[in-house]
N, C-alpha and C positions, 0 to 999 in steps of 0.2 A: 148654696151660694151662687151657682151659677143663673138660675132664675134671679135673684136678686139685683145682678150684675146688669143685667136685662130691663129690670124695672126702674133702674137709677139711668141707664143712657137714654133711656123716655123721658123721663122726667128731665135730664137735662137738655133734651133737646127740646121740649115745651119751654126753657127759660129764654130762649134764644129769638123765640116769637111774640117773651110777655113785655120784654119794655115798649114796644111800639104802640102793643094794644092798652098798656098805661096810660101812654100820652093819650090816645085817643078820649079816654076814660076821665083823665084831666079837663081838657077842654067843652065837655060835655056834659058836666053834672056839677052840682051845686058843690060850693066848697066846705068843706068838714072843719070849723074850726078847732073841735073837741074829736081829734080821729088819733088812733091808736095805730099803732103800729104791729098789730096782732098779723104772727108769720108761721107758715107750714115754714121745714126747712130740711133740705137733704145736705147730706156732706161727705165726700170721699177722703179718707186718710190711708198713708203710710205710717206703720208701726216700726216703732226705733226701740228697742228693749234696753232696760239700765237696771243697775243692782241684779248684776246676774252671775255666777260663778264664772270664776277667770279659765278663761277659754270657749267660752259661749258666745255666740255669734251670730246673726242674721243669715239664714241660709231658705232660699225658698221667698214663694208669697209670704209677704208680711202686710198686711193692711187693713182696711174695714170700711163700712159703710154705717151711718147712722141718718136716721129721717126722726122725725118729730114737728111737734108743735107748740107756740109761745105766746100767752098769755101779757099785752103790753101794760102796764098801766105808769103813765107820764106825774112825773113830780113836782113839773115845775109849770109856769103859765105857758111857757114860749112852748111845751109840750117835745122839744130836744132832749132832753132826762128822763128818764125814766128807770124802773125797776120792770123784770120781767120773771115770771112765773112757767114751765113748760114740762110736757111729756113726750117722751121718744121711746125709740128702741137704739142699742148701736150693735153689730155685728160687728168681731175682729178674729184675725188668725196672726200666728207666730206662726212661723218656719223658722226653725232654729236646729242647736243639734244641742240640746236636754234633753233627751231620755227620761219618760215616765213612763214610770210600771210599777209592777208589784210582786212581791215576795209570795212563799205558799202559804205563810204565818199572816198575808194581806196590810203587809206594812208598804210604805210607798219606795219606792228604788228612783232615787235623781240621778243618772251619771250624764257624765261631759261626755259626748260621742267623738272620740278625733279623727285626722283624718283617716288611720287604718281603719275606720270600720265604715261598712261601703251601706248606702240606704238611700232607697227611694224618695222619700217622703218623712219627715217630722215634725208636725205640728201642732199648735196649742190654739183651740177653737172657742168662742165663745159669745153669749149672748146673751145682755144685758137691758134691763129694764133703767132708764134713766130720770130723773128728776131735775131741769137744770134749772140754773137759779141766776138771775145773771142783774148788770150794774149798767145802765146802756146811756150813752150819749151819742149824738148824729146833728148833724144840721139839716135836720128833714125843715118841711114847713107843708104849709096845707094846700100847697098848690104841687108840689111836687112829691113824685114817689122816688127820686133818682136823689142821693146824700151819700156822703160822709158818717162813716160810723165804727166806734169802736164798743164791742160788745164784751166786757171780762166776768165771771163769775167761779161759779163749782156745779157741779152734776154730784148728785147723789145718785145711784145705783143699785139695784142687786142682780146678778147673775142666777141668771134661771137655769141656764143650760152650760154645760162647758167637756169640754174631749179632746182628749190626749192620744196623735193618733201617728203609730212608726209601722213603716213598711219598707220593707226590703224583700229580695227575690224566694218566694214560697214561705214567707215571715210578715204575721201584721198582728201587731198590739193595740188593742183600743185602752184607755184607758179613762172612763167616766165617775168614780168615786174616789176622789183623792180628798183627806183627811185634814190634809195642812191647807187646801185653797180658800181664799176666804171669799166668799157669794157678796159680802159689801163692798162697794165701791163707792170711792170718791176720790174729786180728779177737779185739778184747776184747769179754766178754761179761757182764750182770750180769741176774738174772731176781729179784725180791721178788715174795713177794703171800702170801695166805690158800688151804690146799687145794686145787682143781685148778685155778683162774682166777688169772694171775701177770701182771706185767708185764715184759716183753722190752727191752732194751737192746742195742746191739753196735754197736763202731766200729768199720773198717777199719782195722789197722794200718799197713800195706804197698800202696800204691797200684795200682789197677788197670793202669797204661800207665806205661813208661819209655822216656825221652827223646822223650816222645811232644810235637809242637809242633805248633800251630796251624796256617794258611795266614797268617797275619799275626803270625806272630811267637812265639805266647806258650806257654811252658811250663808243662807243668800233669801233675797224678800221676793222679787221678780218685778218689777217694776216696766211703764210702760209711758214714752213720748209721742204724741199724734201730732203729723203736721201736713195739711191738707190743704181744700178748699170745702169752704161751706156757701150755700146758696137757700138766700131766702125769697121766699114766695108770697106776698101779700095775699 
């Protein structure tokens, strides 16, 4: 992750120097009457956990990073509507205090950590292959790359990787085969804002863990809110 962390404050410091070079880019080349709005796009989020057993909390790094790419194709003449097509990746982590492990019989063990029990580090890792699919309007035009736009749709997903990871002093649980998590994902999405600086939304539609139960009892899906900034790149 930390390499990663790395390669997203590069890239956003390149965005900082791409509207100027736009404009220049504007002024100097024929105009596109028939131009798409096809966009790399990086995004950093905060992770807000819901549907999650009573006394489970935000504790630690919570967040992620997702980059990708989007496929424009415009619906209407004015070329402002459009439908969009894309592939990504997103990294995310919990930091929470849910306890995952496992039994010697290799059944999964959920408990609520509270405060008496003292630990380093607990969190929920993962990384997803994404599909989004999105609904786009903007007031772009063919002379400008600087608009108005609200982007909503869904990402289809699946989790390739994922690790459940508790450490406390001379004590660490990894734990990578858990039975109830489900590898599909899908999640609604909505991004607003002005030119390349936007704001990020996403809900989990379909819950991380099925039939997944406590050590005391309580049923729960694990659910996940993203609310960020996303940044696209012509």
């Amino acid at each position: 992750m930390p390499n990663s962390f790395k390669i997203v404050l590069f890239l956003v410091g390149l965005l900082y120097a791409f509207p100027s070079f736009s404009q220049q880019v504007e002024n100097d080349t024929i105009i596109d009457t028939k131009y798409r709005e096809d966009q790399f796009y990086i995004g950093l989020n905060y992770n807000i956990i819901s549907n999650v057993p009573s006394g489970v909390n935000t504790r630690g790094l919570s967040g992620g990073i997702q980059l990708g790419y989007f496929r424009d194709m415009p619906i209407n003449k004015r070329r402002n509507v459009a439908i969009a097509i894309g592939a990504g990746l997103a990294f995310d982590q919990f930091g929470q205090n849910l306890f995952i492990g496992e039994e010697p019989n290799e059944n999964t063990i959920f408990k609520v950590l509270n405060e008496d029990i003292d630990f380093d580090q607990n969190r929920f890792s993962m990384a997803t292959i994404e599909v989004p699919i999105e609904f786009r309007w903007r007031t772009s035009t063919p002379e400008s790359y600087k608009f108005w736009r609200i982007y909503g749709g869904f990402r289809l997903g699946y989790t390739y990787w994922y690790k459940a990871t508790f450490k406390q002093p001379a004590n660490k649980v990894v734990q990578t085969d858990i039975p109830e998590f489900d590898n599909l994902r899908l999640s609604a999405n909505l991004s607003f804002g002005y030119n390349t600086f936007n704001f990020f939304a996403s809900y989990s539609i379909n819950p991380f863990f099925k039939d997944a139960i406590t050590s005391d009892g309580q049923t729960f899906g694990f659910k996940t809110i993203k609310l960020g900034l996303i940044f696209y790149i012509l």
